[in-house]
C-alpha positions as CSV (number, residue, x, y, z in Angstrom):
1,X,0.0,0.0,0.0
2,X,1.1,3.4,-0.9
3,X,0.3,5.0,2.3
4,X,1.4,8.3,1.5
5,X,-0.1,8.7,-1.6
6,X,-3.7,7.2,-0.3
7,X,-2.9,10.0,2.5
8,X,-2.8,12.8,0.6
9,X,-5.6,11.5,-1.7
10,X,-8.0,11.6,1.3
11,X,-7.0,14.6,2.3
12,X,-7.2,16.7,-1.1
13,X,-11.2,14.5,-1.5
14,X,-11.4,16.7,2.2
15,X,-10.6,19.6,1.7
16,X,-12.8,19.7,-1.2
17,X,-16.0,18.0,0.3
18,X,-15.2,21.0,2.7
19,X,-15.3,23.8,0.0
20,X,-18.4,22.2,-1.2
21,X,-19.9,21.8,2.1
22,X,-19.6,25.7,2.6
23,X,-20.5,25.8,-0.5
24,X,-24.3,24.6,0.4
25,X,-24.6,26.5,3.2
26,X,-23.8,30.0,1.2
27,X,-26.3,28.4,-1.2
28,X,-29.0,27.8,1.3
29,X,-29.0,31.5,2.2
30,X,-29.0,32.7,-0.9
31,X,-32.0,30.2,-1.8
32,X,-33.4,31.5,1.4
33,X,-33.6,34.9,0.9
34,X,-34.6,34.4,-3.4
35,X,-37.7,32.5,-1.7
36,X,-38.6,35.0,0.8
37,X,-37.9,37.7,-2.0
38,X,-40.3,36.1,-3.8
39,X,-43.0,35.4,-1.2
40,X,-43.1,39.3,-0.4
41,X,-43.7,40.2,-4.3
42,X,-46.5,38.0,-3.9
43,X,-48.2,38.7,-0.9
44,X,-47.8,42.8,-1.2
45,X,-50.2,44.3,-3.4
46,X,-48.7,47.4,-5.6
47,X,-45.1,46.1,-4.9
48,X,-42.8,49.4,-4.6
49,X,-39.9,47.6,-2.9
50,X,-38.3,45.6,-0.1
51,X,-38.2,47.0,3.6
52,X,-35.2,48.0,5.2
53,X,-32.5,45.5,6.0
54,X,-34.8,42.7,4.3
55,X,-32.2,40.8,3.3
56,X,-29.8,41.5,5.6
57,X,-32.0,39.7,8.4
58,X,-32.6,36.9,6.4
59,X,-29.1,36.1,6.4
60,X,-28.3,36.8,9.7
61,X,-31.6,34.6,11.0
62,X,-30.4,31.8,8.8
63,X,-27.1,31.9,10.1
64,X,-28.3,31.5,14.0
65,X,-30.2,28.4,13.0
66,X,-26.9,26.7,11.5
67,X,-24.5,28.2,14.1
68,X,-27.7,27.3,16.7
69,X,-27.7,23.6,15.7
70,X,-23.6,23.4,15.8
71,X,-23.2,24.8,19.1
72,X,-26.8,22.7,20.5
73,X,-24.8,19.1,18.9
74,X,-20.9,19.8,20.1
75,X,-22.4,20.7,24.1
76,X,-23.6,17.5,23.8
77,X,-19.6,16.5,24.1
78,X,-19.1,18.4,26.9
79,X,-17.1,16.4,29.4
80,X,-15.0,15.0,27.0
81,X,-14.4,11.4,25.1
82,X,-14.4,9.6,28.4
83,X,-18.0,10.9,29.3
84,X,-19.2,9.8,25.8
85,X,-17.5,6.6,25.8
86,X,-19.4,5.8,29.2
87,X,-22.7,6.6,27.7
88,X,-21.7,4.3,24.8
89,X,-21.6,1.1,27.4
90,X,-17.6,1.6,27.7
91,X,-15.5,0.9,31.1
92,X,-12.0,1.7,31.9
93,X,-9.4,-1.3,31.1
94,X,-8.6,-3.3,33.6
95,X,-4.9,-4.2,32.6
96,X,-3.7,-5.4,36.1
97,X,-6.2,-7.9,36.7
98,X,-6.8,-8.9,32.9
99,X,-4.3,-10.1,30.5
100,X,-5.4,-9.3,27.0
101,X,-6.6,-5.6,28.5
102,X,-2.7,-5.5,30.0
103,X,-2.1,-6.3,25.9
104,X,-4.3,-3.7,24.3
105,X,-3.4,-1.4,26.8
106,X,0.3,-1.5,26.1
107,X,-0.1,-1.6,22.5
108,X,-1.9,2.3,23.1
109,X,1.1,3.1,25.1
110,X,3.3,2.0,22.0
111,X,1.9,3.4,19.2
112,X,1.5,6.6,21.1
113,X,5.2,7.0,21.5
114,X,5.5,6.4,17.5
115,X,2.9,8.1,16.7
116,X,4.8,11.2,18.9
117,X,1.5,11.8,21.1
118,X,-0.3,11.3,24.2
119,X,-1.5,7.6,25.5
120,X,-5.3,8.2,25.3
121,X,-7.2,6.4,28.1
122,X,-8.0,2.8,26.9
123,X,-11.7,1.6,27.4
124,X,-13.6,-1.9,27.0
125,X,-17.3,-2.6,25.4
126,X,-17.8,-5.6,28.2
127,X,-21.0,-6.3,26.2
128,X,-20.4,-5.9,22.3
129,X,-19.3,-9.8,20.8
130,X,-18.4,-7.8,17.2
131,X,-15.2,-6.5,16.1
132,X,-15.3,-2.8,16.4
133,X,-13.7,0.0,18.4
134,X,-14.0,3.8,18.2
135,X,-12.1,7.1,19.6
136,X,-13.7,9.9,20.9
137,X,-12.5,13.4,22.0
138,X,-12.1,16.7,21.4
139,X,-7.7,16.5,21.6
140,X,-5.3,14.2,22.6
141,X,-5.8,15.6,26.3
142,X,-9.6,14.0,26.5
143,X,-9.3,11.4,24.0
144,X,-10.4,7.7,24.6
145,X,-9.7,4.5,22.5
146,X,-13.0,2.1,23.4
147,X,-12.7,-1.6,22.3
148,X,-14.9,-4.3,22.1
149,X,-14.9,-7.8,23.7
150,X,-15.0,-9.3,20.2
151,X,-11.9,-7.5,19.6
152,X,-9.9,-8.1,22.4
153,X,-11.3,-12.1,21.9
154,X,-11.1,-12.3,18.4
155,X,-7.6,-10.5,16.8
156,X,-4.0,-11.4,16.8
157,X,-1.5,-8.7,18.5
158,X,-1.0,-7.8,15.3
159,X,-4.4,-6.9,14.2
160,X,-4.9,-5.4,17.6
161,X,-2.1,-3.4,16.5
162,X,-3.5,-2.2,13.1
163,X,-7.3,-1.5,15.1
164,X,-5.4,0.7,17.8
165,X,-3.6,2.5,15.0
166,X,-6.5,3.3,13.2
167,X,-8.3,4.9,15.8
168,X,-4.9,7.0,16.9
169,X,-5.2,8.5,13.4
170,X,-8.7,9.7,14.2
171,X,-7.4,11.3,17.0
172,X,-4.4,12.5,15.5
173,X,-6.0,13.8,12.8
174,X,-8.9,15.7,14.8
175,X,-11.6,14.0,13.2
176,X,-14.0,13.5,15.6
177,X,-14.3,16.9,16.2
178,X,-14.3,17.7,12.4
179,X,-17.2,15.0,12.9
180,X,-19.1,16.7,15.5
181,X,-19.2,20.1,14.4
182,X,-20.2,19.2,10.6
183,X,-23.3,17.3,12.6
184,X,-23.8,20.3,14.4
185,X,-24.0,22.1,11.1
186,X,-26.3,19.7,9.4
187,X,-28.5,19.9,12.8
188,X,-28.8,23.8,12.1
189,X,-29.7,22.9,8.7
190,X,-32.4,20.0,9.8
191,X,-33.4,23.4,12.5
192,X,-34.3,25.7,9.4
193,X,-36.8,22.8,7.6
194,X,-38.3,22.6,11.0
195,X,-38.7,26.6,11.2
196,X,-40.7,26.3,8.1
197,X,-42.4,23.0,8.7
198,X,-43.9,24.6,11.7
199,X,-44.6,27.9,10.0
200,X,-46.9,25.8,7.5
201,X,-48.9,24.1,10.5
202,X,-52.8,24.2,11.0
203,X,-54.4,26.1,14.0
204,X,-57.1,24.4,16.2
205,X,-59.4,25.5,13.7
206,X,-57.5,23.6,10.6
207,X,-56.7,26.6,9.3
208,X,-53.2,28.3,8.2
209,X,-52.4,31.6,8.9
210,X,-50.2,33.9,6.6
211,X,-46.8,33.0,7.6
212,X,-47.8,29.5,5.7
213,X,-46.2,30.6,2.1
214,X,-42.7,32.0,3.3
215,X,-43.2,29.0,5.6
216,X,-43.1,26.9,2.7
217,X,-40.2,28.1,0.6
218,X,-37.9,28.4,4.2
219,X,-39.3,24.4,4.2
220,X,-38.3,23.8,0.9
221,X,-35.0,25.4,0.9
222,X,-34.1,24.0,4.4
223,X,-35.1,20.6,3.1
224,X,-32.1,20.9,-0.2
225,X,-29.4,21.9,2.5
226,X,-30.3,19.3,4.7
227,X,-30.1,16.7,2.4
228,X,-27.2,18.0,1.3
229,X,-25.4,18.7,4.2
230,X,-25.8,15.0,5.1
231,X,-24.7,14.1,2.2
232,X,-21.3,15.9,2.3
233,X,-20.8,15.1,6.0
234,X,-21.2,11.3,5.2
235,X,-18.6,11.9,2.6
236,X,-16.5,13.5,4.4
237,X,-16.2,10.7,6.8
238,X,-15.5,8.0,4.6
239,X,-12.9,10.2,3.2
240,X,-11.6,10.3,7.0
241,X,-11.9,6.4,7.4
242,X,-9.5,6.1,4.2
243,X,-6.9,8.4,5.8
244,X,-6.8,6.3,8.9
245,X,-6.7,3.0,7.3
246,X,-3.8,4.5,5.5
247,X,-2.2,5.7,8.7
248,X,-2.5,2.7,10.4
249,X,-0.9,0.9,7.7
250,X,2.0,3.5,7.6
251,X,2.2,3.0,11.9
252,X,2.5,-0.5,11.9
253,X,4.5,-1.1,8.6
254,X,1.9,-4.0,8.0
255,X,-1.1,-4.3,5.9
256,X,-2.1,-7.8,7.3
257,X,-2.6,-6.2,11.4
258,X,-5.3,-3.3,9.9
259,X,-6.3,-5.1,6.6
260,X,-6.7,-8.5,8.9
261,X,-9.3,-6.8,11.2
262,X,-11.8,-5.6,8.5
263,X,-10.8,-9.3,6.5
264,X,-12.3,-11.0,9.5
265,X,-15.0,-8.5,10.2
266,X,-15.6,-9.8,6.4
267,X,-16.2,-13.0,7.5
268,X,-18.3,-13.3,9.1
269,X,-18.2,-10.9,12.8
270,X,-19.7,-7.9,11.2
271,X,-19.8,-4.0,12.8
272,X,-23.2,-4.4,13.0
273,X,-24.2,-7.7,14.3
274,X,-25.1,-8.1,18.3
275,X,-25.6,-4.9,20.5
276,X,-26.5,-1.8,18.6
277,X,-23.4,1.2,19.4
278,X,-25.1,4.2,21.2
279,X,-26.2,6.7,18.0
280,X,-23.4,9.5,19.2
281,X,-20.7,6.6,18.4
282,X,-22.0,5.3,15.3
283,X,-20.4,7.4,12.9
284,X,-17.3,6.9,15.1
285,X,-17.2,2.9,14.8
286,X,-14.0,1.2,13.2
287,X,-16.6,-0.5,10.8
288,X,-19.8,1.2,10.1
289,X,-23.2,-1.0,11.0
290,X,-24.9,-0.1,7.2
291,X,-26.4,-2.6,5.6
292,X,-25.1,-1.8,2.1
293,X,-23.6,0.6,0.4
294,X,-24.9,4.1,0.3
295,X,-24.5,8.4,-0.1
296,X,-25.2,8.6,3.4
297,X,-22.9,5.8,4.7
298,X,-20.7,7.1,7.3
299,X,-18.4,4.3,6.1
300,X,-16.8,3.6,3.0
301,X,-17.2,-0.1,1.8
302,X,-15.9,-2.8,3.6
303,X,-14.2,-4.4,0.4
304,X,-13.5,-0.9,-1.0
305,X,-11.4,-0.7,2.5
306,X,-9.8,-4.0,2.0
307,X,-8.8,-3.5,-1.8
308,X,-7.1,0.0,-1.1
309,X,-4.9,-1.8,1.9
310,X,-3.7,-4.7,-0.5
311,X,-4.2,-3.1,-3.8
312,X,-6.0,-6.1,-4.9
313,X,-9.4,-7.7,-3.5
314,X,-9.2,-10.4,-0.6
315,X,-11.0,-13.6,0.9
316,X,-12.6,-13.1,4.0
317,X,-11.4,-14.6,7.3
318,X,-12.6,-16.3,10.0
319,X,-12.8,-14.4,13.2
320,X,-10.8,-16.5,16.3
321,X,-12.0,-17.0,19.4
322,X,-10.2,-17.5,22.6
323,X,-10.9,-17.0,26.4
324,X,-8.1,-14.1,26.8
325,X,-10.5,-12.2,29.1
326,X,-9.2,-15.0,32.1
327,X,-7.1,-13.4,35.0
328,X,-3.9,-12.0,34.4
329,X,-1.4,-14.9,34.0
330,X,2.1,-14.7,35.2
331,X,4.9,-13.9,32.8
332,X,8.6,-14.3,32.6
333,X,10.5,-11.6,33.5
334,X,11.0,-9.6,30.3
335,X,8.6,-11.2,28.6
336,X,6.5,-9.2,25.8
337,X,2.9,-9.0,26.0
């Protein structure tokens, strides 16, 4: 794999799902304000011309909702990746009473120090038999690494390895918090269609009152950026999932620990099989819970993932399963983990 080049792909695909992403929003006021413009030629008899600051307040009121929505979604984060973890069903690790959490646990610690960052906290999905894992945080000074059972039970050091390495990308590359505030942004959006949504409702008396037609094309116009606000925020993700498959590969100098993990989620111990991930984690997940392949996929393809790793397409693997959630074992001195 050609993890530099596949790096600076994803991050050029970024940068412009970005651009376009702005783009939208500078569309949706502008849509905004030609329906409203419009509504007022209607609705005013002898048009003569537009009141003071007409447009100027339409703009400004759009922007509230957007900017409204991104700050009501990112408080939601408040208390950093450890709070959010623990509402996802995630406990701290337990490394000097459990072996394979001692494991996982140093393999943080050493990536960290390659990767020339902080050790995030490690955490454990007790519950969650799939292979998956996420990272949460705002920085490297609240972030958290949470891994399932399924993981710890099912990879190889290796692949355990590749996972962790993944997930330090995230939070090397800031992309939960990219995450969160272009959900905040789409929120603000989903806030405008609502505006006019309620603006077009009946009274008691099943009737509409005035503010029904502007109510409508704020509706209408809100609707377009929503759609395509989640659009571009699902792309930008799996633009983000591609960078830290490609990071992970250039961490561990392996494509089989990474390209192992999603070859044996593959086969048969999928992302989304089992306990469902709390819905603030989901776009998070290691391996999306879709069912197929679509524009509003948080997640690129599983096989997609697989073929850029190896540069070719390969089988699927069976997942393994052994007890290593047993006591800590003694070890010779020296010994690696």
């Amino acid at each position: 794999m050609r993890f530099f080049e596949q790096q600076g792909r994803a991050r050029a695909e970024t940068r412009k799902l970005l651009l376009l992403f702005a783009l939208a929003v500078l569309l949706l006021v502008l849509g905004i304000n030609a329906a409203l413009a419009l509504t007022w030629r209607l609705v005013t008899p002898g048009f003569s011309g537009y009141p003071a600051y007409f447009f100027t307040v339409n703009t400004v009121m759009t922007l509230v909702f957007v900017l409204g929505g991104w700050w009501l979604e990112t408080s939601s984060l408040e208390g950093g990746g450890e709070k959010l973890a623990r509402r996802a069903g995630a406990r701290e690790a337990w490394p000097s009473s459990r072996f394979d959490e001692q494991k996982l646990c140093n393999i943080a610690a050493e990536l960290a120090i390659a990767a020339s960052m902080r050790t995030p906290q490690v955490m454990v999905l007790e519950r969650v038999e799939s292979i998956n894992a996420f990272a949460a945080g705002w920085d490297e000074d609240d972030a958290v690494i949470a891994v399932t059972r399924g993981a710890l039970d099912g990879l190889t050091r290796d692949e355990l390895q590749g996972l962790v390495a993944h997930e330090l990308s995230h939070i090397r590359e800031g992309d939960t918090r990219l995450n969160m505030r272009l959900a905040g942004m789409v929120s603000g959006l989903e806030m405008i269609f609502n505006l006019g949504a309620g603006m077009c409702e009946r009274d008691a008396n099943e009737r509409r009152s005035a503010l029904a037609l502007p109510g409508l094309a704020i509706m209408a116009a809100g609707f377009l950026g929503w759609v395509a606000g989640r659009a571009l925020k699902a792309a930008v993700s799996r633009q983000r999932e591609f960078l830290a498959d490609a990071r992970a590969v250039q961490f561990t100098r392996s494509k089989d620990g990474l390209g192992g993990v999603l070859r044996k989620v593959a086969g048969g111990q999928g992302g989304g099989e089992g306990r469902r991930f709390h819905p603030a984690v989901q776009h998070m997940l290691l391996v999306g819970q879709q069912a197929g392949t679509h524009w509003l996929d948080s997640h690129p393809p599983l096989g997609e993932r697989i073929r850029r790793i190896y540069g070719r397409a390969m089988p699927a693997l069976p997942p393994e399963h052994r007890p290593a959630h047993d006591a800590l074992a003694p070890t010779q001195p020296g010994a690696l983990l």
